[in-house]
C-alpha positions as CSV (number, residue, x, y, z in Angstrom):
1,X,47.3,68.2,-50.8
2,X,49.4,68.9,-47.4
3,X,49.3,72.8,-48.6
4,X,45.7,72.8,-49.3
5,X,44.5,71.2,-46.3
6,X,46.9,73.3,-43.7
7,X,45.0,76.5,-45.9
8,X,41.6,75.0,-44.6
9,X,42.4,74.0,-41.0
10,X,44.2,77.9,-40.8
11,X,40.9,79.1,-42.1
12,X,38.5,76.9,-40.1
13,X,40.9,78.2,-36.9
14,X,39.9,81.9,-37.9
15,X,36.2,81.0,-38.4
16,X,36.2,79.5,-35.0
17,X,38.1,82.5,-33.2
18,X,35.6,85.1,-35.2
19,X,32.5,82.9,-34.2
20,X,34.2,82.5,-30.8
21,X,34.5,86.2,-30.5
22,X,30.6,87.0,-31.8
23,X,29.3,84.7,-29.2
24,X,31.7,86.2,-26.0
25,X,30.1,90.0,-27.4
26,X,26.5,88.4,-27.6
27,X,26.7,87.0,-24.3
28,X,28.5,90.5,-23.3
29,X,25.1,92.2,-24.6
30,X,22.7,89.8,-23.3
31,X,24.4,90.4,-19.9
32,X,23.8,94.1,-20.0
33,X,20.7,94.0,-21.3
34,X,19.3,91.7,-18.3
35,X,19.6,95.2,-15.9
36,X,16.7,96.6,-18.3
37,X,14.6,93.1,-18.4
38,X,12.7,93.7,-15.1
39,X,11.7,97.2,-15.8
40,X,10.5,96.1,-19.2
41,X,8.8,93.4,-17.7
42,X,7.2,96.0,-15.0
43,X,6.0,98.0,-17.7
44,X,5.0,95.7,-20.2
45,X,3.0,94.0,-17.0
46,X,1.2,97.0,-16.6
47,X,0.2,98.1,-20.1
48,X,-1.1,94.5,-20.2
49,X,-3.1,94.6,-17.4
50,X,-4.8,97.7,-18.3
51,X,-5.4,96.1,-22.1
52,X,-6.6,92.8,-19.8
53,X,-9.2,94.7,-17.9
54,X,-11.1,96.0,-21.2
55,X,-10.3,92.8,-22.7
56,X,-12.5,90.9,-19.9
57,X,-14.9,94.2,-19.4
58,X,-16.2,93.5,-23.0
59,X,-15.9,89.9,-22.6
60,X,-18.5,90.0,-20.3
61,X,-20.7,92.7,-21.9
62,X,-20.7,90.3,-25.2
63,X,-21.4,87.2,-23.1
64,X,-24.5,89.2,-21.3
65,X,-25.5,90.9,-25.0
66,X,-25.3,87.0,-26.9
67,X,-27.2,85.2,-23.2
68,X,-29.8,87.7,-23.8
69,X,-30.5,87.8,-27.2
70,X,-30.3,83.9,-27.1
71,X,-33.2,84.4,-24.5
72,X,-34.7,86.6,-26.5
73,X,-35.0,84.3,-29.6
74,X,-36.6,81.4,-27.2
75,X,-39.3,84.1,-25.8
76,X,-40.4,85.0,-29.6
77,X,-40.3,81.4,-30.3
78,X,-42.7,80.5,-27.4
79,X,-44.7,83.8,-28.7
80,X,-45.0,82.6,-32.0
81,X,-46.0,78.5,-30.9
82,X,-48.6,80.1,-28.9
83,X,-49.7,82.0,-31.6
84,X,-50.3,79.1,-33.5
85,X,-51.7,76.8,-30.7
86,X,-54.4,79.9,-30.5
87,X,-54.9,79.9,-34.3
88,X,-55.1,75.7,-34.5
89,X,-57.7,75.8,-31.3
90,X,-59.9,78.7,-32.8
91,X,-59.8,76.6,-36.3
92,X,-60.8,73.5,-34.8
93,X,-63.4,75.1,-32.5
94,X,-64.9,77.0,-35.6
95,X,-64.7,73.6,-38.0
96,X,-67.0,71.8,-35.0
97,X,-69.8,74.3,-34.6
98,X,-70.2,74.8,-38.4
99,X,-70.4,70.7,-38.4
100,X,-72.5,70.8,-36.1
101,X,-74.7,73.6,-37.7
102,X,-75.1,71.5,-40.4
């Protein structure tokens, strides 16, 4: 049992120097990676600013196509109640002078 658990703290030891040494490299990495950060950031800024600007030019020419086809739809509606205001007037008016012809 002594044996056994000296074996286990002898290997946990070697997992911690191994994870130990993983993390210093990472951070070693990360360190030189952070000279290249601000010119990705520059370019990736850019590239997005060009996407943003079509992005909100046809934002705005779907916005102005949807506004007037909503307009549209209102003037065919008034179009067609007028229609029908017409029609309803001309009925009545034709239903009074053939009772009164009678």
């Amino acid at each position: 049992a002594e044996e056994d658990r000296a074996f286990l703290d002898k290997a946990e030891a070697r997992n911690e120097e191994e994870q130990r040494a993983k993390h210093a490299k990472d951070l070693e990495e990360r360190d030189l990676m952070m000279v290249f950060a601000e010119a990705k950031n520059e370019w990736t800024e850019a590239r997005m600013e060009d996407r943003y600007a079509d992005y909100e030019q046809k934002r705005q020419a779907q916005e102005k196509r949807l506004t007037q086809k909503v307009v549209d739809g209102k003037i065919a509606r008034a179009k067609q109640r007028l229609a029908e205001y017409k029609e309803e007037l001309k009925k009545k008016k034709d239903d009074e002078e053939r009772r009164i012809m009678e």
